[in-house]
KEKE-3310 file (N, C-alpha, C; in steps of 0.2 Angstrom, whole numbers, plus 5000, padded with zeros to 4 digits):
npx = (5004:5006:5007:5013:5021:5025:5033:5032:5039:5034:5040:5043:5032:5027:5028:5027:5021:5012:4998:4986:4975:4972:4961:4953:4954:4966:4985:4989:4999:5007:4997:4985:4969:4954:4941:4930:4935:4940:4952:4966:4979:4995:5009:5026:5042:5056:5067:5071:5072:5080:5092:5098:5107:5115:5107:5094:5081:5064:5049:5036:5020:5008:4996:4982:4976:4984:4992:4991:4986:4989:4982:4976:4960:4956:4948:4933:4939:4953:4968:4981:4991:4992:5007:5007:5014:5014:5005:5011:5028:5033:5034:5042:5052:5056:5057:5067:5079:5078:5079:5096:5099:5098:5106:5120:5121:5120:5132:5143:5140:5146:5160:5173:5181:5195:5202:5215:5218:5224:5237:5255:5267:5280:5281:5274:5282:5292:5283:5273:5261:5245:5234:5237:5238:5225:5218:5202:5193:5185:5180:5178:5187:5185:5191:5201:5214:5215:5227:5225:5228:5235:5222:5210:5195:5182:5168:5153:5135:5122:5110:5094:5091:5087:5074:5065:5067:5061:5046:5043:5045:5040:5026:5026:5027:5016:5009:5012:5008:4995:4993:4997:4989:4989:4994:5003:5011:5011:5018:5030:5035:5036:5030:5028:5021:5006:4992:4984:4971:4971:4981:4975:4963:4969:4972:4962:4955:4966:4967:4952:4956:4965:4957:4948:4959:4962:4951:4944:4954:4966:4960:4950:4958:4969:4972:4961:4957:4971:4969:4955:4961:4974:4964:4958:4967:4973:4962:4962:4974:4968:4971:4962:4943:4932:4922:4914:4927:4926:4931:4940:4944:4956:4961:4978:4979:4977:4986:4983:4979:4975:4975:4966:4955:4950:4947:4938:4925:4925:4920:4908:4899:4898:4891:4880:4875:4875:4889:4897:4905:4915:4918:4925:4934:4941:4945:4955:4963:4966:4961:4947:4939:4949:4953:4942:4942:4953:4950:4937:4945:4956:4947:4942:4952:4957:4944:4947:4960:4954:4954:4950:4948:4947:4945:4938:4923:4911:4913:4914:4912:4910:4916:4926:4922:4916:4904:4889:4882:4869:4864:4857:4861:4856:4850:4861:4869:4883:4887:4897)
npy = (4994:5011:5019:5030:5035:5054:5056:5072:5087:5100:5110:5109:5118:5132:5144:5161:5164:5174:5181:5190:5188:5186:5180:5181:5171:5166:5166:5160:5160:5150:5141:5138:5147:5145:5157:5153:5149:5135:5124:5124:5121:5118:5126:5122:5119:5113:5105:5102:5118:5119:5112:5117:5118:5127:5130:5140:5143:5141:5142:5131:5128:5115:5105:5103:5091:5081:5081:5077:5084:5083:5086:5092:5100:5114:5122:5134:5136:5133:5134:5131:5117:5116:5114:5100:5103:5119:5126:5123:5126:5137:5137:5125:5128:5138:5130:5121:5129:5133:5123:5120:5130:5126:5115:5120:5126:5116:5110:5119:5120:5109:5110:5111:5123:5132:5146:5157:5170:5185:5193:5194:5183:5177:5165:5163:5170:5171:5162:5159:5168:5164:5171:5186:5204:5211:5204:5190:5181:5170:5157:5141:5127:5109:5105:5116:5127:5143:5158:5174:5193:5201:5209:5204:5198:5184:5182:5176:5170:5167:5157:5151:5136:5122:5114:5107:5104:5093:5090:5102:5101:5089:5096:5106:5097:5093:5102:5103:5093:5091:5102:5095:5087:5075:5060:5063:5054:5045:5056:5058:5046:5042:5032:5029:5035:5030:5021:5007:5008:5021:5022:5014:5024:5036:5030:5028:5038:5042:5036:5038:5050:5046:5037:5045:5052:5043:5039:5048:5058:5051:5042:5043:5055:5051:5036:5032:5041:5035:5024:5026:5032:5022:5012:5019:5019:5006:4999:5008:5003:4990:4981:4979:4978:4986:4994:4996:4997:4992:4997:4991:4996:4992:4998:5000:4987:4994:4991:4981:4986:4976:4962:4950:4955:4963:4956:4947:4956:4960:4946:4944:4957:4954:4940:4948:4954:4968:4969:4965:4949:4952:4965:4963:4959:4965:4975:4970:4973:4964:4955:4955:4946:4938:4931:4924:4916:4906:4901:4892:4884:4879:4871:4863:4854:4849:4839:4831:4825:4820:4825:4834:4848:4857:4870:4872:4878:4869:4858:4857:4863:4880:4877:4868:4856:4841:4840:4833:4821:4821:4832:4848:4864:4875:4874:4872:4879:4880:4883:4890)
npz = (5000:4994:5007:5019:5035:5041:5057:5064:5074:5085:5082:5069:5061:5056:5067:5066:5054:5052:5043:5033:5018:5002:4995:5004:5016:5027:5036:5052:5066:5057:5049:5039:5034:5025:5020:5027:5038:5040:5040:5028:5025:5030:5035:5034:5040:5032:5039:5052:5062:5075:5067:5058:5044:5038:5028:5020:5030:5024:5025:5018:5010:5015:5009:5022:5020:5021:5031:5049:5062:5079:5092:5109:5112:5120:5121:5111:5094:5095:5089:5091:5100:5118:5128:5140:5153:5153:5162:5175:5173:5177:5190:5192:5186:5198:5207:5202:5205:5217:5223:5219:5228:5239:5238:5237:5249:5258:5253:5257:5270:5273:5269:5279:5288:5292:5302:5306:5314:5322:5331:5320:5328:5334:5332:5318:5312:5298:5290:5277:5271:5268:5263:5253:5253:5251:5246:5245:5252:5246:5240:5246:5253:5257:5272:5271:5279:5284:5283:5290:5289:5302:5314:5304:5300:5298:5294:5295:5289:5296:5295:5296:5303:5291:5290:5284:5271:5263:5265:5260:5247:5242:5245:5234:5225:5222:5220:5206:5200:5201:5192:5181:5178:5183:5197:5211:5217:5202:5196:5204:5206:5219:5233:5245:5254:5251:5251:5247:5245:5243:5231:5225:5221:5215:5203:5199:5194:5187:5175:5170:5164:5154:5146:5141:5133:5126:5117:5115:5109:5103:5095:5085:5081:5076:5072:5067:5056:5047:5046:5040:5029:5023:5019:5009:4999:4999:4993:4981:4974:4972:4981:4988:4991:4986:4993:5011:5024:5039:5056:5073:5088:5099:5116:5124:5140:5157:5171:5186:5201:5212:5204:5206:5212:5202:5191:5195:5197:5182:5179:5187:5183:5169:5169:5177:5167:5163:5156:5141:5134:5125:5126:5140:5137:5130:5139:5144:5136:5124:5108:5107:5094:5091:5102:5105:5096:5097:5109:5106:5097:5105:5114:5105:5103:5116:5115:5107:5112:5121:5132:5150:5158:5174:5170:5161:5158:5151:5155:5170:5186:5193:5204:5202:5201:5191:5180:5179:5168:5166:5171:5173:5167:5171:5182:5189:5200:5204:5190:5177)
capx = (5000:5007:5004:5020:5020:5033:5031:5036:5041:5028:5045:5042:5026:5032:5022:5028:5020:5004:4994:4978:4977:4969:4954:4948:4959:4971:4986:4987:5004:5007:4990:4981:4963:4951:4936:4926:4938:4943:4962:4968:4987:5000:5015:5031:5050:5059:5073:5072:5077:5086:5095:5099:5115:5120:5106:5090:5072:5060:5042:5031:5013:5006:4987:4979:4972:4989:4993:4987:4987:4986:4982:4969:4956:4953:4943:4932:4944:4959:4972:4987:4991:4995:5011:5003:5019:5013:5003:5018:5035:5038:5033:5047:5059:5058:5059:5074:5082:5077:5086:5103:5102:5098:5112:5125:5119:5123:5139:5147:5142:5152:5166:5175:5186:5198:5205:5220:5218:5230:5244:5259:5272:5289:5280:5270:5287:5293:5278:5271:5253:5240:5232:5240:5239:5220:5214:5197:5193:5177:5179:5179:5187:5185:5196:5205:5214:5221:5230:5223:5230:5232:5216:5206:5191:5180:5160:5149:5130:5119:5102:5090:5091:5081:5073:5057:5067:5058:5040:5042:5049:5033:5020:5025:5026:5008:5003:5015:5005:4989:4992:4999:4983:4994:4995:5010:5014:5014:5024:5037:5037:5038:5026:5032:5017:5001:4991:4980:4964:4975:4984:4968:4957:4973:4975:4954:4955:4971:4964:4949:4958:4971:4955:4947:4962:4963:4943:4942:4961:4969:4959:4950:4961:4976:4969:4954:4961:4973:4965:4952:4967:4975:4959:4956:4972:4973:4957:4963:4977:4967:4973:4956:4938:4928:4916:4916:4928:4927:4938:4938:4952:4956:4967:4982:4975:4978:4988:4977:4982:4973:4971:4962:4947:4948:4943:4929:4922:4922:4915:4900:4897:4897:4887:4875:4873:4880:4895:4897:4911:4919:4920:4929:4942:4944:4946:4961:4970:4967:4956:4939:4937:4955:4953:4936:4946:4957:4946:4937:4950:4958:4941:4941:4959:4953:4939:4949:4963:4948:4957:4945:4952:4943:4944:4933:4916:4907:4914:4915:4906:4914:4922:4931:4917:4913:4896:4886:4881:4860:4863:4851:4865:4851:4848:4865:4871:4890:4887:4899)
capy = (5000:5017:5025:5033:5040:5056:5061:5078:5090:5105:5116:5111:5124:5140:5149:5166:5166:5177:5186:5191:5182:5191:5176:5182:5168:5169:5160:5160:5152:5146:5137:5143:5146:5149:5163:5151:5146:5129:5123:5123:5121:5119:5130:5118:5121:5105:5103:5105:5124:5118:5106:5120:5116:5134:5133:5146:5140:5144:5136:5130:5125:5106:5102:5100:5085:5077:5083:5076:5090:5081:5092:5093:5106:5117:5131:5134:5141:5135:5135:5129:5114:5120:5108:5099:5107:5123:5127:5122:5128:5144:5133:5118:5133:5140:5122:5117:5138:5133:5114:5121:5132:5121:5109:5124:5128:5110:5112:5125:5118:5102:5115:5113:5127:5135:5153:5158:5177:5188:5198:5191:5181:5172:5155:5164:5175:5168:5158:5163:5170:5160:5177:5192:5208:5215:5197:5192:5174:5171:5151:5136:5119:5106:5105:5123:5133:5150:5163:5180:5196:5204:5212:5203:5193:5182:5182:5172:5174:5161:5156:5147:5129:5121:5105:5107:5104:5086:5093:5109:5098:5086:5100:5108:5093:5090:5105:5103:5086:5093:5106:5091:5083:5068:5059:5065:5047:5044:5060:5056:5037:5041:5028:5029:5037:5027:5011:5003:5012:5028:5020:5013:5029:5040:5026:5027:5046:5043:5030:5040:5056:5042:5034:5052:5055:5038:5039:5057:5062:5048:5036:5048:5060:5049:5031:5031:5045:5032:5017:5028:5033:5014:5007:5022:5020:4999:5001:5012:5001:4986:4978:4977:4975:4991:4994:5000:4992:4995:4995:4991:4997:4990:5004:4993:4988:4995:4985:4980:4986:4971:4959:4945:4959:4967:4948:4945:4962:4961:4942:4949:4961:4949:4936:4951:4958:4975:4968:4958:4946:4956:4970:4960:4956:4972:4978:4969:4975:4960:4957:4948:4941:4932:4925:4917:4911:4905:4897:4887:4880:4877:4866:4860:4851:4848:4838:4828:4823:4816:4830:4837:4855:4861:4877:4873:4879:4864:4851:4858:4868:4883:4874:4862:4848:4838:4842:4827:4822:4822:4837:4854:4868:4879:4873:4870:4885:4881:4883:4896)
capz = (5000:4996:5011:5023:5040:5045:5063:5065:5080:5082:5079:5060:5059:5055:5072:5065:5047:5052:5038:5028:5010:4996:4994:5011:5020:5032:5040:5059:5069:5052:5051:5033:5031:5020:5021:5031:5043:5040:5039:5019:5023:5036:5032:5038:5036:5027:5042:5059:5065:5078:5064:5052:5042:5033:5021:5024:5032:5022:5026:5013:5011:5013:5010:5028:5021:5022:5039:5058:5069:5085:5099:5115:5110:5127:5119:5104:5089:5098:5083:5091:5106:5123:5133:5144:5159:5153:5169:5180:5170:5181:5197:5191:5185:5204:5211:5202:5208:5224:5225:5218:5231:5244:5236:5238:5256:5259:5249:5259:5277:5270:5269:5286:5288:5300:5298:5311:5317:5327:5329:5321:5332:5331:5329:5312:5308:5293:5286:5271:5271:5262:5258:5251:5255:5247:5240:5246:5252:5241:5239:5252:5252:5260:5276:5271:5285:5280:5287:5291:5288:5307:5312:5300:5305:5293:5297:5291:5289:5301:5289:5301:5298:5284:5292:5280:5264:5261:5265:5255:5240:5241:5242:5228:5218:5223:5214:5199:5197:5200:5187:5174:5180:5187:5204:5215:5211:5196:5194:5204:5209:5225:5233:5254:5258:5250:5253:5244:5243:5240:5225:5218:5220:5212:5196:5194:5193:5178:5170:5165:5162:5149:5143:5136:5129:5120:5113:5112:5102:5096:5089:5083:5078:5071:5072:5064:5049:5047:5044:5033:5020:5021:5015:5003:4995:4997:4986:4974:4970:4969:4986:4993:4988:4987:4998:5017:5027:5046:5062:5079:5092:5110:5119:5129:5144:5162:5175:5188:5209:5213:5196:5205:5214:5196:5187:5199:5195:5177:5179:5189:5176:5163:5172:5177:5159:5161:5152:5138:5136:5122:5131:5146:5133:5127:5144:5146:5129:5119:5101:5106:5091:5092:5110:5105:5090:5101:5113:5100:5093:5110:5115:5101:5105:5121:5116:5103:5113:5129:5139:5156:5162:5176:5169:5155:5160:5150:5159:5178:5189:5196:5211:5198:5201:5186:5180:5178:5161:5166:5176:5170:5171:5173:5189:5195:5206:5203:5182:5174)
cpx = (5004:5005:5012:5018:5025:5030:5034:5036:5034:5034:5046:5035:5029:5026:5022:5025:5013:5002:4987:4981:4971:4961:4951:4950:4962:4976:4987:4993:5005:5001:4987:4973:4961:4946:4932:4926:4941:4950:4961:4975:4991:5008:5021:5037:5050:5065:5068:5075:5082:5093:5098:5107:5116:5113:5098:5084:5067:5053:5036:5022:5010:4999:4989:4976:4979:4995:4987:4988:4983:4987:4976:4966:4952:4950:4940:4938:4951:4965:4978:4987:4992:4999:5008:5006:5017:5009:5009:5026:5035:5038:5040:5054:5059:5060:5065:5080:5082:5081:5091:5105:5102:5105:5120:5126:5123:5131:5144:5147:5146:5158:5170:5182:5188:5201:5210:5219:5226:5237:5250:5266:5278:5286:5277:5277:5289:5290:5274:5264:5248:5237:5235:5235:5232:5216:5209:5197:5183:5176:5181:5181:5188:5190:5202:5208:5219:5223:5228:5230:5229:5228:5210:5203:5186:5172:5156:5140:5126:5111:5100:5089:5084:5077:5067:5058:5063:5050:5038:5041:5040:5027:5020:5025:5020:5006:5007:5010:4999:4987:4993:4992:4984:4992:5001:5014:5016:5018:5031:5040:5040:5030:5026:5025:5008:4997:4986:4974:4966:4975:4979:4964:4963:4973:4969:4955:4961:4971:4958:4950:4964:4963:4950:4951:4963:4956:4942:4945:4963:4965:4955:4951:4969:4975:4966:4956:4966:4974:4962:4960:4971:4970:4958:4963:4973:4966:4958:4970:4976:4968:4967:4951:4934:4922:4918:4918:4929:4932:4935:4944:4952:4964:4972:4977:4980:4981:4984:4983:4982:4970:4965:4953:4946:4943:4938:4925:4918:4917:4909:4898:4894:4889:4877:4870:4873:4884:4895:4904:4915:4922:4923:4934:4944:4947:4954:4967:4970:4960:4951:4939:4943:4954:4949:4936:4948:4955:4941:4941:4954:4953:4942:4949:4956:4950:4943:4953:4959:4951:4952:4948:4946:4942:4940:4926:4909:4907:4915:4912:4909:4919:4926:4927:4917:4907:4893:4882:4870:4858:4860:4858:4860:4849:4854:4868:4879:4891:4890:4895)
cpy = (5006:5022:5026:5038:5047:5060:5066:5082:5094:5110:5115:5116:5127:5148:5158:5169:5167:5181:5185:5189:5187:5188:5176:5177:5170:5164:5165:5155:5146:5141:5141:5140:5146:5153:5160:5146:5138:5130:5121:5120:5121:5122:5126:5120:5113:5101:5106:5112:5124:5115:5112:5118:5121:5133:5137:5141:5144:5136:5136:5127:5119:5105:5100:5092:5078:5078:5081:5080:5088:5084:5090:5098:5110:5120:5131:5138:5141:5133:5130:5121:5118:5112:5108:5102:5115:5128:5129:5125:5133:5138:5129:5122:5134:5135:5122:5123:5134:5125:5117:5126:5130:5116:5114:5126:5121:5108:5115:5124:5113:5105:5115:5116:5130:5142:5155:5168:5179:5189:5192:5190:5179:5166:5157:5167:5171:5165:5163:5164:5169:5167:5183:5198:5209:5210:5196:5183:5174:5164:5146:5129:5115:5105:5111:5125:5139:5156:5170:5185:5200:5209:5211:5198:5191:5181:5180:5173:5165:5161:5151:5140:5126:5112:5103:5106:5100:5087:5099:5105:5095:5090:5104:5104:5090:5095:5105:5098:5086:5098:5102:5088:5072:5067:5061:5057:5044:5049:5061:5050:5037:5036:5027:5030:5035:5019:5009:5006:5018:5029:5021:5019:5033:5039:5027:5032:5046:5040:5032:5046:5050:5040:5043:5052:5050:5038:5045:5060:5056:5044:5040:5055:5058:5041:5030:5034:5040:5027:5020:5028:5026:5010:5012:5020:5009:4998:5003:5007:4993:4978:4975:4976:4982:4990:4997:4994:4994:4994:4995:4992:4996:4995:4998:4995:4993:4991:4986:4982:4977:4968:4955:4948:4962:4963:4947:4949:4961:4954:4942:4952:4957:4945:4940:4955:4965:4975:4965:4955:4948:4962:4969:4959:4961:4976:4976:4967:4968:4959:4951:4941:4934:4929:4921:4912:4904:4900:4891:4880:4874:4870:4861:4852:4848:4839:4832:4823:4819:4821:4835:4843:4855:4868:4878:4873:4873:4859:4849:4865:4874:4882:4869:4856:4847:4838:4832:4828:4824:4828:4846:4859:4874:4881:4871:4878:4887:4882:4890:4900)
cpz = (5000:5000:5017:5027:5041:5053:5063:5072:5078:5082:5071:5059:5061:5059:5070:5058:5049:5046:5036:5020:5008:4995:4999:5016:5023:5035:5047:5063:5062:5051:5045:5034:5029:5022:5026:5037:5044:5036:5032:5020:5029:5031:5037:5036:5033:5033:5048:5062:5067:5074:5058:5049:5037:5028:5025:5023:5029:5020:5020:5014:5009:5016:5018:5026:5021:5029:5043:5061:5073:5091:5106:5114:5117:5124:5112:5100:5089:5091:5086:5099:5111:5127:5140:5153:5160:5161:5174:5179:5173:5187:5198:5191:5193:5207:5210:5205:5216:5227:5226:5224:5236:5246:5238:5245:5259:5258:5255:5265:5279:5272:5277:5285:5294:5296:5306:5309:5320:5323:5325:5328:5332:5331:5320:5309:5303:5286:5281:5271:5265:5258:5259:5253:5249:5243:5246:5248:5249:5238:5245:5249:5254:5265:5276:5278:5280:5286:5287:5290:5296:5308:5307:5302:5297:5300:5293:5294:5293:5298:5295:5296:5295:5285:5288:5272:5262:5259:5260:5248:5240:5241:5239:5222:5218:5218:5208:5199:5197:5192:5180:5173:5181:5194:5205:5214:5207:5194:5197:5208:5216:5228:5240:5255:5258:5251:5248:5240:5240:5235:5221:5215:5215:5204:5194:5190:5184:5173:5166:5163:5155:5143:5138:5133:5122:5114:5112:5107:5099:5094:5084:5077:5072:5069:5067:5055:5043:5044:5037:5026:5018:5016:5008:4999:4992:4991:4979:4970:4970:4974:4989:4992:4990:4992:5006:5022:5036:5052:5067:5084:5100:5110:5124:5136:5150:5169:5183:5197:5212:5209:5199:5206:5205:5190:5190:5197:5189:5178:5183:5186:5171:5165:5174:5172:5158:5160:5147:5137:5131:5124:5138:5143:5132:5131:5147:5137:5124:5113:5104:5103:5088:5098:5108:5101:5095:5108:5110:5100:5100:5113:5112:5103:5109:5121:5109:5107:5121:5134:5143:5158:5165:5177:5163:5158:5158:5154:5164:5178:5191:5202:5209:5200:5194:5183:5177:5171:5161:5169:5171:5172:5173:5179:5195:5196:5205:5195:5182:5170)
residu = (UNK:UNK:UNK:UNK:UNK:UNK:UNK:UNK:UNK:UNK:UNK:UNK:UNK:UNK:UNK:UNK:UNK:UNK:UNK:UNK:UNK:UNK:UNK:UNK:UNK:UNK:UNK:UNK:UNK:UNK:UNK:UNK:UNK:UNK:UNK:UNK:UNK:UNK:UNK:UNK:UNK:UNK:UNK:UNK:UNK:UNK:UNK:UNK:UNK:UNK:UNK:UNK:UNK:UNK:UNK:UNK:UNK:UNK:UNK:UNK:UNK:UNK:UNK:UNK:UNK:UNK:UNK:UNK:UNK:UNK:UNK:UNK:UNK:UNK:UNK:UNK:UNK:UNK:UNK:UNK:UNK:UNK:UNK:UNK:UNK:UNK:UNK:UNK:UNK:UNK:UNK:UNK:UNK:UNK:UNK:UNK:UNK:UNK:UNK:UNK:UNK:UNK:UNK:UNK:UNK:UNK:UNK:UNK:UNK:UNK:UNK:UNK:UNK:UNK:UNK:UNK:UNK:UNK:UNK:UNK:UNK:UNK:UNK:UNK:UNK:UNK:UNK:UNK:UNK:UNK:UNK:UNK:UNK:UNK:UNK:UNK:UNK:UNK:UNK:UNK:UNK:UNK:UNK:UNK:UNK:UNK:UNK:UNK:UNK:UNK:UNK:UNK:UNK:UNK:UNK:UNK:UNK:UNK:UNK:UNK:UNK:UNK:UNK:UNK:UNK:UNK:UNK:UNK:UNK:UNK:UNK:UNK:UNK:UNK:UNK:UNK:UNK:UNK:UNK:UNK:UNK:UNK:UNK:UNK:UNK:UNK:UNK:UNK:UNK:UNK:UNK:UNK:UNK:UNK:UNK:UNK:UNK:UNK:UNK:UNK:UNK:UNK:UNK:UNK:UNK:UNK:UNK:UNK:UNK:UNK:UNK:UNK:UNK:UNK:UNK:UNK:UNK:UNK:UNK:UNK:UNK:UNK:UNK:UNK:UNK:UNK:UNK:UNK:UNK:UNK:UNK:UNK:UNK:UNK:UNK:UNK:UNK:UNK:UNK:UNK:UNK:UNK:UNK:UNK:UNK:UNK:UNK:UNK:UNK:UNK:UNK:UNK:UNK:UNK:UNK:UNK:UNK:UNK:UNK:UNK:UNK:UNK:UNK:UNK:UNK:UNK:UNK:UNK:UNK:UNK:UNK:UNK:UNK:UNK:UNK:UNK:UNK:UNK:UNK:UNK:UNK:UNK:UNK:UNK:UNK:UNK:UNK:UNK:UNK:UNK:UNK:UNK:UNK:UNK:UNK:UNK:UNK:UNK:UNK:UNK:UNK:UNK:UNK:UNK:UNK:UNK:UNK:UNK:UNK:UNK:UNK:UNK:UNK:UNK:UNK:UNK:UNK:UNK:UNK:UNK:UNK:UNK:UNK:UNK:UNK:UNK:UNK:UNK:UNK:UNK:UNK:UNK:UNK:UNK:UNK:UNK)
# end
């Protein structure tokens, strides 16, 4: 099938090529429209900015209908993505200002130093003075003693100790991770502080902030597009059989706190009929209509070679009993 992906950065759009166009269009952060506001064109360079190699960037125009512009759409009209850190990058910028100089503060108390005062005597007579006459002591090293200049005193500034670095650090990474719309966990694998019910309620909350983004943008918006222009092109060269061919997409699954209460669940579901057993399967990242393939065929074997698993539902009850061949499963209580 002649069809080719290129991922590009969002630094190939040429953000600086605004204007008004003569046929009543307009581009917009390099983003062309026509009179009635729908995307005609994305203006890209051919290299990476960053990448320039001496020759000039000049961006050109490629049909929208040959470009995905995958983004999150916060607002009507919104033209451009917004970084998802965007909220928090001043907050992270002060953060990591306020480590280093945490880490310096640390630095410098490490620094055990001695400084020698006082008049010269006949045990200093001779000895040569570590500092000269007008120079400044303005560096520390670990284990240093130095010599004073008589009358010269060294004073150092006494900051109130800092016993709240750890606590400060974590309540600002709560709200960085609020603003990414993360748990403090998952953004920074710290895990000391959570149990069970914690963890689970934090992964419910991210799981359906993951699972919007999977059914709302990408399938959507890159998936789905995707698929259509493979079939329209397998078509056109003859690959495929005209007509409308459909899809179906299972998102990977989600790993489970607790797999085995997560299995009960859905089989409850299921058994209750507010599930169906293809949407159990899909729930755990794999293709339906290959498992039940695959189960089949599995039976099938099974049932060839005289082999009894008590995990085949025909042939045992739930507790692994053997189900009796006259026995009603209607009426038996342990029936899968």
């Amino acid at each position: 099938v002649p069809l080719q992906l290129q991922l590009l950065e969002p630094d190939h759009l040429d953000s600086s090529k605004t204007e008004e166009l003569s046929n009543g269009g307009y581009i917009l952060q390099g983003i062309e429209f026509d009179a009635l506001g729908r995307r005609r064109a994305y203006w890209l360079f051919p290299i990476h900015p960053g990448e320039n190699r001496g020759r000039s960037l000049v961006s050109r125009p490629v049909p929208a209908r040959q470009v995905l512009h995958l983004f999150e759409r916060l607002r009507p009209g919104q033209v451009r993505g917004v970084p998802w850190f965007a909220p928090v990058i001043l907050k992270l910028r002060d953060l990591d200002d306020y480590d280093d100089a945490e880490l310096m503060r640390k630095k410098i108390e490490a620094c055990f130093a001695a400084f020698v005062t006082g008049a010269q005597d006949e045990e200093t007579l001779g000895r040569p003075s570590s500092i000269k006459s007008g120079d400044r002591v303005e560096s520390f090293e670990p284990g240093m003693i130095e010599y004073l200049e008589p009358g010269k005193d060294v004073k150092f500034a006494s900051p109130s100790a800092n016993g709240g670095y750890a606590e400060y650090m974590r309540l600002q990474l709560h709200a960085v991770a609020a603003g990414v719309g993360l748990t403090y966990e998952l953004l920074t694998g710290d895990l000391s502080q959570v149990n069970y019910s914690s963890i689970r309620a934090g992964l419910i909350e991210f799981r359906r902030r993951m699972e919007a983004l999977q059914w709302q943008l990408i399938v959507p918006g890159l998936c789905q597009p995707v698929w259509s222009r493979f079939v329209e092109l397998a078509q056109a060269s003859g690959q495929l059989p005209e007509g409308e061919i459909t899809s179906e997409w299972t998102a990977p699954r989600f790993e489970a706190v607790d797999p085995l209460k997560d299995i009960q669940a859905d089989v409850l579901a299921v058994r209750a009929g507010v599930m169906t057993l293809k949407e159990a399967i899909a729930r755990q990242g794999y293709d339906p209509a290959q498992v039940l393939a695959e189960i089949a065929s599995t039976n099938a074997e099974l049932d060839a070679a005289g082999i009894t698993l008590d995990t085949d539902p025909r042939r045992s009850t739930k507790t692994g009993q053997e189900k009796s061949a006259t026995s009603d499963p209607a009426q038996d209580p342990n029936t899968q």
